[in-house]
Residue frames relative to the residue before (quaternion, step in Angstrom):
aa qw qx qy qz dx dy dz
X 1.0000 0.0000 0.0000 0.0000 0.00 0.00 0.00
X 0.4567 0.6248 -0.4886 0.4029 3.77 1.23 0.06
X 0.2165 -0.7932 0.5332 0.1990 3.15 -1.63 0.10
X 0.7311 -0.2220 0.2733 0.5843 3.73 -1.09 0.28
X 0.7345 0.3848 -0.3159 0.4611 3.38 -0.30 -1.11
X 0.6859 0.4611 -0.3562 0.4359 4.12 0.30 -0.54
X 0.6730 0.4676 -0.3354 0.4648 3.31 1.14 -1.51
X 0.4623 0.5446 -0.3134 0.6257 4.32 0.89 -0.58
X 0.7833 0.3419 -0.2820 0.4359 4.31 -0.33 -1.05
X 0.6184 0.3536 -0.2287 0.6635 3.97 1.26 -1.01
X 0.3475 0.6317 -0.6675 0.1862 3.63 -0.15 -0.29
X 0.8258 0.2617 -0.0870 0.4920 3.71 0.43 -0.87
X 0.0910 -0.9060 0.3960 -0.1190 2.55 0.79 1.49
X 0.3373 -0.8222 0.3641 0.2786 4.32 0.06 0.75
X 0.5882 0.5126 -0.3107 0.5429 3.32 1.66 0.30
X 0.8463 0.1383 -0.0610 0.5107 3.19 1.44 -0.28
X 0.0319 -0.8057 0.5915 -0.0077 3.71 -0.14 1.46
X 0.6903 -0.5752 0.3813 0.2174 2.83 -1.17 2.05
X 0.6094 0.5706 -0.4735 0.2809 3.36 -0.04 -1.38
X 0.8811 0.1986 0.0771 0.4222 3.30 0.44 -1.97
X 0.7636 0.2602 -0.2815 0.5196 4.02 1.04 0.09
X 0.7325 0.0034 -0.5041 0.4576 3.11 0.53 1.59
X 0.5882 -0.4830 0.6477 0.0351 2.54 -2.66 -0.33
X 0.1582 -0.7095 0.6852 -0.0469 3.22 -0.84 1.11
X 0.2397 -0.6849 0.6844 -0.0711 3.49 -1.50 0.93
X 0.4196 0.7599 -0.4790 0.1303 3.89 -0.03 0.67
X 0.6752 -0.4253 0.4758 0.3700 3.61 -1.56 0.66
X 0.6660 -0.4142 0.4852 0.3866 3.35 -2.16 0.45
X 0.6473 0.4527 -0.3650 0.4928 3.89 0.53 -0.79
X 0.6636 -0.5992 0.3821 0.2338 3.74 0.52 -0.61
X 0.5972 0.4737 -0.4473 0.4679 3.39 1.36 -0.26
X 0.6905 -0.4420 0.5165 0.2471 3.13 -2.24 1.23
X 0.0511 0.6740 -0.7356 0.0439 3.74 -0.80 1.14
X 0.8359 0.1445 -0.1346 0.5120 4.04 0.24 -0.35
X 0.4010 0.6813 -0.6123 -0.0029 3.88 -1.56 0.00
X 0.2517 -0.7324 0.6319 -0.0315 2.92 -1.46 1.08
X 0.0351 0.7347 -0.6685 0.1100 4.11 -0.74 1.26
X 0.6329 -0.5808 0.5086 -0.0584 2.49 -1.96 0.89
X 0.2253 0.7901 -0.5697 0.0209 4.21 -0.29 0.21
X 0.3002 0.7129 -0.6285 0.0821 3.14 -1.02 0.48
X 0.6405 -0.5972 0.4243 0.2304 3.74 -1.12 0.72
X 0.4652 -0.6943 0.4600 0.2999 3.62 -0.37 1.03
X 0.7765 0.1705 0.0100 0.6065 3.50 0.64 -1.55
X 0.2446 -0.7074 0.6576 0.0855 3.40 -0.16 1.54
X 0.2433 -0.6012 0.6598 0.3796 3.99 -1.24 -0.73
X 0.8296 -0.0133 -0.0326 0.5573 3.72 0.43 -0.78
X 0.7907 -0.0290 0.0327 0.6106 3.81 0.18 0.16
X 0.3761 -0.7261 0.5748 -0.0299 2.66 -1.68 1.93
X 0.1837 -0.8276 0.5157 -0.1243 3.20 -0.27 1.47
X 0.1720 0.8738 -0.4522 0.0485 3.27 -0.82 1.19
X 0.2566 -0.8187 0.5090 0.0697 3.41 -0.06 1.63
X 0.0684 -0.8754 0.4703 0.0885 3.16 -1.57 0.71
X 0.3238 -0.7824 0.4187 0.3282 4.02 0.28 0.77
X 0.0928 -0.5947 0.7880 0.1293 4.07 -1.45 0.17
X 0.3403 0.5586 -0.7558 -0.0313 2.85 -1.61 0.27
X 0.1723 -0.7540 0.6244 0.1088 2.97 -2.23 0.85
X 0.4187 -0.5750 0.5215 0.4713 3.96 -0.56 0.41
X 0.4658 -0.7621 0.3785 0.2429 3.00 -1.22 0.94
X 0.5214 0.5144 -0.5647 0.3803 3.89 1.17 -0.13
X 0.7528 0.4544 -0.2364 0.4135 3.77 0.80 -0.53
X 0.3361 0.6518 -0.4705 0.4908 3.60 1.45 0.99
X 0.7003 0.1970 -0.4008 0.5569 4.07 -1.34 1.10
X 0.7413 0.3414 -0.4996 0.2902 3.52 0.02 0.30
X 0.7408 -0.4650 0.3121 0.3710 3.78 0.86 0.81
X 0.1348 0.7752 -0.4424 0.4303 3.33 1.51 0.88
X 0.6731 0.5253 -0.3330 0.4002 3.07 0.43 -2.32
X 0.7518 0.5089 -0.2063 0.3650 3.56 0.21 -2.05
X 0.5987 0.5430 -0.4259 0.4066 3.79 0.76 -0.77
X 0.6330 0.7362 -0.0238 0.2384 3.49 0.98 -1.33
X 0.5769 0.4176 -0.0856 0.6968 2.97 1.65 -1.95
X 0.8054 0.2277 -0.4048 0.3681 3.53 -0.08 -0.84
X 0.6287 0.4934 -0.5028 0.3294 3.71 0.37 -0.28
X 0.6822 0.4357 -0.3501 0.4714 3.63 1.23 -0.34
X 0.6059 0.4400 -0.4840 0.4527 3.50 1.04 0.07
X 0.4097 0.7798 -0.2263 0.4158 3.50 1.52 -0.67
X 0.7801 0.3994 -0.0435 0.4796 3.34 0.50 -1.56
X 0.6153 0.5278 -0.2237 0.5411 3.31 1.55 -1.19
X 0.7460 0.3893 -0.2762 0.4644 3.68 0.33 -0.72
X 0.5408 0.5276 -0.3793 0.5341 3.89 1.15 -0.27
X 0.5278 0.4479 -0.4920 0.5280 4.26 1.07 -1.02
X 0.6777 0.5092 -0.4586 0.2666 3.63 0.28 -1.80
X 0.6928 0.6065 -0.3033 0.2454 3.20 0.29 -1.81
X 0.6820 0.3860 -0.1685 0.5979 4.03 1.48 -0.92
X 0.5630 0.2752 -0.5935 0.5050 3.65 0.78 1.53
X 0.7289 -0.6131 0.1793 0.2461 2.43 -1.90 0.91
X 0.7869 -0.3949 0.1928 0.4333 3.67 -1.12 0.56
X 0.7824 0.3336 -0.2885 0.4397 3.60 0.76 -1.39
X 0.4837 0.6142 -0.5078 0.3618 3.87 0.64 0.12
X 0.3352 -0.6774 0.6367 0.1531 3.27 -1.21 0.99
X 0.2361 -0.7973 0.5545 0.0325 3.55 -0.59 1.44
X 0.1369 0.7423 -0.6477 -0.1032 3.68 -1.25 0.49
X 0.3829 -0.6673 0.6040 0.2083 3.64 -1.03 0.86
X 0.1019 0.7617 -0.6259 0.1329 3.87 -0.78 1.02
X 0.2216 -0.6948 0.6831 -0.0386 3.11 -1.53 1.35
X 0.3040 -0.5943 0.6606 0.3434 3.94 -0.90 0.07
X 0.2869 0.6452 -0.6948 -0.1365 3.10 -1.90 -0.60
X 0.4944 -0.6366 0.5011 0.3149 3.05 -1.23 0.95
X 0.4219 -0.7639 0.4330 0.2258 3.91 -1.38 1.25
X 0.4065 0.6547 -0.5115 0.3802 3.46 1.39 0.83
X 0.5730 0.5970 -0.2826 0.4852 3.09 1.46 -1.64
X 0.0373 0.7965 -0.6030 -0.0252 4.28 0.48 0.97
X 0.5352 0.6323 -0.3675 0.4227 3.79 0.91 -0.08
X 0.6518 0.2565 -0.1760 0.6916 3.81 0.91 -1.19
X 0.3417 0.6366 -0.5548 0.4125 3.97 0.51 0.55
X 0.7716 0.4579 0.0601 0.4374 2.88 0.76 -1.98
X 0.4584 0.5546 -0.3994 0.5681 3.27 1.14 -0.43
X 0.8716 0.1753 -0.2403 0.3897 3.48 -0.72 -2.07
X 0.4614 0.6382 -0.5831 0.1996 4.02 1.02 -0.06
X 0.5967 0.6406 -0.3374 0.3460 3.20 1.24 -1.59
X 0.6119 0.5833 -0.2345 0.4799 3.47 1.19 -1.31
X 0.3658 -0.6686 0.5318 0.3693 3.84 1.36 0.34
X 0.6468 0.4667 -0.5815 0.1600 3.63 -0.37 0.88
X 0.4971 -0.7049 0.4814 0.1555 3.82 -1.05 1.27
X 0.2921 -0.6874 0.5552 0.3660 3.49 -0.80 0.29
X 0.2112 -0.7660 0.6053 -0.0469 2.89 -1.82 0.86
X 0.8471 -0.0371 -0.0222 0.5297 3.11 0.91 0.21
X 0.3198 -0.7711 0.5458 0.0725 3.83 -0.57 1.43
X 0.0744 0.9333 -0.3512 0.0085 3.24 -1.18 0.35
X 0.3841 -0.8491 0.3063 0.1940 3.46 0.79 1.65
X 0.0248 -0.7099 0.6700 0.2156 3.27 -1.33 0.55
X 0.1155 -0.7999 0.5884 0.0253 4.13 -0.12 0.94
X 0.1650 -0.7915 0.5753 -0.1240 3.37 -1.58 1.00
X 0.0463 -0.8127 0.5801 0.0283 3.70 -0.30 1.20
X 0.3157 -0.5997 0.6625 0.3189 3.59 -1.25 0.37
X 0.5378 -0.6423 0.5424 0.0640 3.13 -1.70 1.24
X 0.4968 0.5893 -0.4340 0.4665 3.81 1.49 -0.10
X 0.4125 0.6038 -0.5051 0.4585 4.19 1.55 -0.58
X 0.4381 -0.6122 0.5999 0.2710 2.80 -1.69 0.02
X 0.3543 -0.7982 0.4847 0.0498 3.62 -0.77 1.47
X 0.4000 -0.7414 0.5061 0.1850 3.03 -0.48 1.89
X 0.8535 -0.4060 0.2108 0.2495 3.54 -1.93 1.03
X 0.1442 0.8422 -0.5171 -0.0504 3.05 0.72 -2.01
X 0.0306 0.8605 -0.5061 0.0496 3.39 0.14 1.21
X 0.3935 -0.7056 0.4686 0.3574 3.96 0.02 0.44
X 0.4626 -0.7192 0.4138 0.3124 3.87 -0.71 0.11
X 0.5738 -0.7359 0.1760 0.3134 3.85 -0.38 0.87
X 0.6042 0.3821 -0.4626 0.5243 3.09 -0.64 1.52
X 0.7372 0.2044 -0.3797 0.5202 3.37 0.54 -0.21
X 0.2943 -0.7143 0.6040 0.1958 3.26 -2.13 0.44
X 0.4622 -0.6527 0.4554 0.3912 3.40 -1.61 -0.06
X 0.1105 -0.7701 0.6099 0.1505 3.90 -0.70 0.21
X 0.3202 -0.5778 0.7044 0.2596 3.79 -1.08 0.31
X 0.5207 -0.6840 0.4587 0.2251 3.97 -1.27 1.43
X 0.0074 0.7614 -0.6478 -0.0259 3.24 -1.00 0.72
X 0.7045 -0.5182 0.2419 0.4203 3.99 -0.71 0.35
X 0.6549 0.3718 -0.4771 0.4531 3.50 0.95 -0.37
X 0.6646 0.3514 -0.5426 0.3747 3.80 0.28 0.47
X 0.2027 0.7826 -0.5702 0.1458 4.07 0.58 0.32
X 0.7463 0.4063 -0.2169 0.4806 3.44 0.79 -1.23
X 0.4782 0.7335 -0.1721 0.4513 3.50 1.27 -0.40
X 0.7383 0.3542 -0.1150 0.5623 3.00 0.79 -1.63
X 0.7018 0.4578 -0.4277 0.3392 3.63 0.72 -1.08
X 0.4226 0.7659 -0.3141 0.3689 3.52 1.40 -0.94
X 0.7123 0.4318 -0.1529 0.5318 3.33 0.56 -1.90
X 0.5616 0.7292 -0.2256 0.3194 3.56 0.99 -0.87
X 0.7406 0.3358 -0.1657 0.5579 3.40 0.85 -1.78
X 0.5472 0.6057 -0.3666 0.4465 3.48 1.47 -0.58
X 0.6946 0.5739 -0.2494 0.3550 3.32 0.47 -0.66
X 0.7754 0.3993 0.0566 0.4860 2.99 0.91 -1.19
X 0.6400 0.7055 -0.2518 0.1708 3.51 1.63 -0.19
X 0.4153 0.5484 -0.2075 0.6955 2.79 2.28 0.05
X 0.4755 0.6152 -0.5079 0.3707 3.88 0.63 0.05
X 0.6653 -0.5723 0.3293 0.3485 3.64 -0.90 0.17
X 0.8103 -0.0152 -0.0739 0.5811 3.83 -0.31 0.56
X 0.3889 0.6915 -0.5975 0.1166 3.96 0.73 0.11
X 0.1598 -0.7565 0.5987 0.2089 2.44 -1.96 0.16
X 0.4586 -0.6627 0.4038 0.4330 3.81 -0.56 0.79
X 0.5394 -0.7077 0.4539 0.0470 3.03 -1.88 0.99
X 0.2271 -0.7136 0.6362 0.1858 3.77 0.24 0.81
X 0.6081 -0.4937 0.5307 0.3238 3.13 -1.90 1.08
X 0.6751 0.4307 -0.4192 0.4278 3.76 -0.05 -0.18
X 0.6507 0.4552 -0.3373 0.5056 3.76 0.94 -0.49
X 0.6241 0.6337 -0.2234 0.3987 3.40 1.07 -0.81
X 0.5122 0.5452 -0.3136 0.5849 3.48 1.75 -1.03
X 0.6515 0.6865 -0.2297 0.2270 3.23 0.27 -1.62
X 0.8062 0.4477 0.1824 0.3411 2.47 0.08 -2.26
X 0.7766 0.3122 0.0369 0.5459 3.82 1.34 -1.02
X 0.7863 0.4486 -0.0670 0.4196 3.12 0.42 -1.50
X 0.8333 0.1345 -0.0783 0.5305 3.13 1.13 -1.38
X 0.3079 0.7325 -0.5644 0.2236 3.22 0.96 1.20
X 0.5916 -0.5564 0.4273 0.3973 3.89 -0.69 0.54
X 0.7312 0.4373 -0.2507 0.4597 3.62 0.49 -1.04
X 0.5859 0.5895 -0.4991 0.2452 3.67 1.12 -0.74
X 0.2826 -0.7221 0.6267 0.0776 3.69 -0.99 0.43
X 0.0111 -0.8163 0.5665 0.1125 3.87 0.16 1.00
X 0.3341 0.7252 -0.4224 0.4290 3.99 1.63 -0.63
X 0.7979 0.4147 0.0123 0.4373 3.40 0.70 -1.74
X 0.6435 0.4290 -0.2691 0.5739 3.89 1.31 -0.39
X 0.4194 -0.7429 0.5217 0.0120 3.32 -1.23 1.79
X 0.0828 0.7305 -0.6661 -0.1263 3.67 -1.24 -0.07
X 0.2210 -0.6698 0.6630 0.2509 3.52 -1.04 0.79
X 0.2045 -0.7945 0.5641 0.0936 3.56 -1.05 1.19
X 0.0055 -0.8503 0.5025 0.1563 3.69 -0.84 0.68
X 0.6202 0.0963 -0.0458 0.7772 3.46 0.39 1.31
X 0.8866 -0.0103 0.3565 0.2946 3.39 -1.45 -1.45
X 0.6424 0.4606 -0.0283 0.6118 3.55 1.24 -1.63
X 0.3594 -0.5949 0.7175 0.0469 2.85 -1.17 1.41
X 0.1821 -0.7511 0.6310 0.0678 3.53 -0.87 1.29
X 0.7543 -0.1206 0.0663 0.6419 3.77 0.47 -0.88
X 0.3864 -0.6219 0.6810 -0.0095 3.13 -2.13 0.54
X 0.0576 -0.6969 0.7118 0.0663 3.04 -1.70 0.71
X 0.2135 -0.8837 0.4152 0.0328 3.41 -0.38 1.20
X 0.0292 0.9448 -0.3233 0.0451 3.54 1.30 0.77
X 0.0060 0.8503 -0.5240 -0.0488 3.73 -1.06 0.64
X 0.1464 -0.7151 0.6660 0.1537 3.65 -0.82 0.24
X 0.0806 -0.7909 0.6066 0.0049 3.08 -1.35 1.14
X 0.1706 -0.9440 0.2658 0.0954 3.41 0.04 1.46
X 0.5530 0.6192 -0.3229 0.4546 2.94 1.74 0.37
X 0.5737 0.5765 -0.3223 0.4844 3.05 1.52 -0.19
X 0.3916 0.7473 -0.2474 0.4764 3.23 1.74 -1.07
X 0.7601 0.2423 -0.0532 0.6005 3.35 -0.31 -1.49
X 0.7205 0.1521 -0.5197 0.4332 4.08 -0.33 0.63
X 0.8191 0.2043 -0.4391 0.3076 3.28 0.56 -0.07
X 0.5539 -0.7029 0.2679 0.3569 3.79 0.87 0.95
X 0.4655 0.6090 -0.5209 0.3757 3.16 0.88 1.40
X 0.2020 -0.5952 0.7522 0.1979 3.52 -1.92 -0.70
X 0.2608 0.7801 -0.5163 0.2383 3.03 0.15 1.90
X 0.0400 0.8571 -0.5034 -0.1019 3.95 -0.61 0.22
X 0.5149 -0.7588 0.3932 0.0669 2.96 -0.97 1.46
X 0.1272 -0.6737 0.6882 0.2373 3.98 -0.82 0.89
X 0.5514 -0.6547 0.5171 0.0025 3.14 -1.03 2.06
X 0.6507 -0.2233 0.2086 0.6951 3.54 0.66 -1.37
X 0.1272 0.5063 -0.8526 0.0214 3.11 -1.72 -0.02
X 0.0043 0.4780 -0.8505 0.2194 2.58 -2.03 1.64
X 0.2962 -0.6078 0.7335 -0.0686 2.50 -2.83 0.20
X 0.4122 -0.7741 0.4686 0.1063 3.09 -0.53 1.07
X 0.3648 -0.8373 0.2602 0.3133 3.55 -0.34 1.45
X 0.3142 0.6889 -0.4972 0.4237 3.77 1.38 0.46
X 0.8629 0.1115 0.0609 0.4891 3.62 0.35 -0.97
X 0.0095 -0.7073 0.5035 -0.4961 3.31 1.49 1.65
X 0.9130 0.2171 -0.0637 0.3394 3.44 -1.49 1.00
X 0.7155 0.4077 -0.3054 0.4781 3.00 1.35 0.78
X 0.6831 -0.5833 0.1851 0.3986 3.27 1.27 0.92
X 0.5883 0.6582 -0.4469 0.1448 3.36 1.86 -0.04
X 0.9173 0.1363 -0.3242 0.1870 3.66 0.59 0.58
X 0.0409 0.6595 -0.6382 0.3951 2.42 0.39 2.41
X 0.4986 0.5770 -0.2812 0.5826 3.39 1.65 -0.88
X 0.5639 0.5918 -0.2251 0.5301 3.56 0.81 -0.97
X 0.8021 0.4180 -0.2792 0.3224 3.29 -0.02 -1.00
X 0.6260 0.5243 -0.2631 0.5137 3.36 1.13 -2.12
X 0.4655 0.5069 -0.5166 0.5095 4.39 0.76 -0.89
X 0.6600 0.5911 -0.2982 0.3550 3.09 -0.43 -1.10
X 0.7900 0.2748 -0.2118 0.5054 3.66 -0.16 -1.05
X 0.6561 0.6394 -0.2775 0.2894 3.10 1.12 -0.71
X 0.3933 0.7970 -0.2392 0.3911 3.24 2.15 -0.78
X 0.7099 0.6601 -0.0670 0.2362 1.68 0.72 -2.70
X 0.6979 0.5181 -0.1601 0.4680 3.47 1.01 -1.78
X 0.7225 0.5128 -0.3689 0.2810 3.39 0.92 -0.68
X 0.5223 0.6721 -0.1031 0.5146 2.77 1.70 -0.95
X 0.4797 -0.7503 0.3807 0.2489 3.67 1.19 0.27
X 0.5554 0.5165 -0.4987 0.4196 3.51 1.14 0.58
X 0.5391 -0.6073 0.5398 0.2216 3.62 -1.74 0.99
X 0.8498 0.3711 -0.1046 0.3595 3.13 0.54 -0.66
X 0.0102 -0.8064 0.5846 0.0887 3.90 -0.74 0.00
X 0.1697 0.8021 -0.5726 -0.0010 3.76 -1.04 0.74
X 0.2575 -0.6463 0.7103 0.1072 3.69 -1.74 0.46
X 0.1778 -0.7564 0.6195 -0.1116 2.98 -1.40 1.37
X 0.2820 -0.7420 0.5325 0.2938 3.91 0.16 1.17
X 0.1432 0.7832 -0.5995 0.0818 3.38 -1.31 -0.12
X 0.5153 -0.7031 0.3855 0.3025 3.11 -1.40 0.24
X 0.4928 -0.7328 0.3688 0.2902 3.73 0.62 1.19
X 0.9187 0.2053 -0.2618 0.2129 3.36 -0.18 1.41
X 0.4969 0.6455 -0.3353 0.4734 3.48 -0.14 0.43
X 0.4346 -0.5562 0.4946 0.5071 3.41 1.37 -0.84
X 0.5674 0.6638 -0.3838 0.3003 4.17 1.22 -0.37
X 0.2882 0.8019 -0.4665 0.2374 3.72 1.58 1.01
């Protein structure tokens, strides 16, 4: 869901320095037919994790591309592991999408197991969108820049108990969030209690996707809750806001995409 402009703003990516964690694959004329990179967090806290992307154009797919690819990224990925320190428990992870039953097969052969699924889900905005009242005392606000630090704060908090995360330095946070192209702050909620941002709705619209695939659709990026103020419905309240934006804002559609929060890989 990223766009040119993100793929050009992340290029330099602090988990991942071109020079040495990736790979390019091109024809005698020069065009890009294969690459394969590397990410992984300098300063893990408890396990050094290192994820690696493939990708091949598809007119230049069955001719052992795929295989060149995986192993240099599993390659490249186990050489990053191999230079953290000793007590860190390392795991090498790749995505793939379980339609794609061909690269299934591929990275199984490559002995890897799934470990974790992950749902992208999509409502049409023509339903009717339930109330969602917030509980008393707290309010909703629409983000503006003096809550950035705030939000990222509330952010790593949220999320620090989430599966494999990793916290987000203010420079990754610029990067990575703020200055994504698709990010829509107009469109991104905070429930405020007092001062304290309790939960968030981090929302984006990506109109270039839009317009190739002939829709009008925006996307709840993240949405979390801080575990202080957990269990009270605040983002279901969160959510229904949200669509509600969403509707005002003349789009039909509304989706969420798990993921691993960061890089721009939402």
């Amino acid at each position: 869901m990223g766009t040119l402009e993100d793929m050009q703003t992340q290029f330099e990516d602090p988990w991942s320095d071109p020079a040495t964690c990736s790979l390019g694959a091109f024809t005698s004329e020069g065009q890009a037919v294969a690459m394969a990179r590397t990410f992984m967090n300098p300063n893990p806290e408890t396990e050094a994790r290192c994820y690696f992307d493939v990708e091949v154009y598809p007119a230049h797919r069955g001719h052992g591309l795929e295989d060149f690819v995986l192993d240099w990224g599993e390659a490249n990925g186990r050489q990053r592991l191999r230079a953290m320190p000793a007590h860190l428990p390392r795991q090498l992870m790749h995505g793939v999408d379980d339609k794609m039953v061909e690269e299934v097969a591929r990275v199984e052969r490559h002995d890897f197991t799934p470990n974790r699924y992950f749902y992208r889900m999509r409502r049409d905005l023509s339903q009717p969108i339930p109330e969602g009242p917030l509980p008393e005392g707290l309010a909703l606000r629409v983000y503006t820049p003096d809550l950035s630090e705030p939000f990222r704060v509330a952010f790593d908090e949220a999320f620090r108990d989430h599966w494999n995360y990793e916290p987000i330095t203010p420079d990754e946070w610029e990067m990575f969030f703020l200055k994504r192209a698709s990010f829509r702050p107009d469109l991104s909620l905070v429930v405020m209690d007092g001062d304290e941002i309790a939960a968030f709705s981090f929302n984006t619209v990506n109109p270039e996707e839009n317009a190739r695939n002939g829709i009008k659709e925006g996307w709840v990026g993240e949405l979390g809750t801080r575990r202080p103020w957990r269990k009270r419905g605040l983002a279901s309240a969160l959510l229904c806001a949200t669509m509600r934006v969403f509707q005002a804002e003349g789009l039909a559609g509304c989706g969420h995409a798990e993921s691993n929060r960061r890089a721009g890989r939402i």
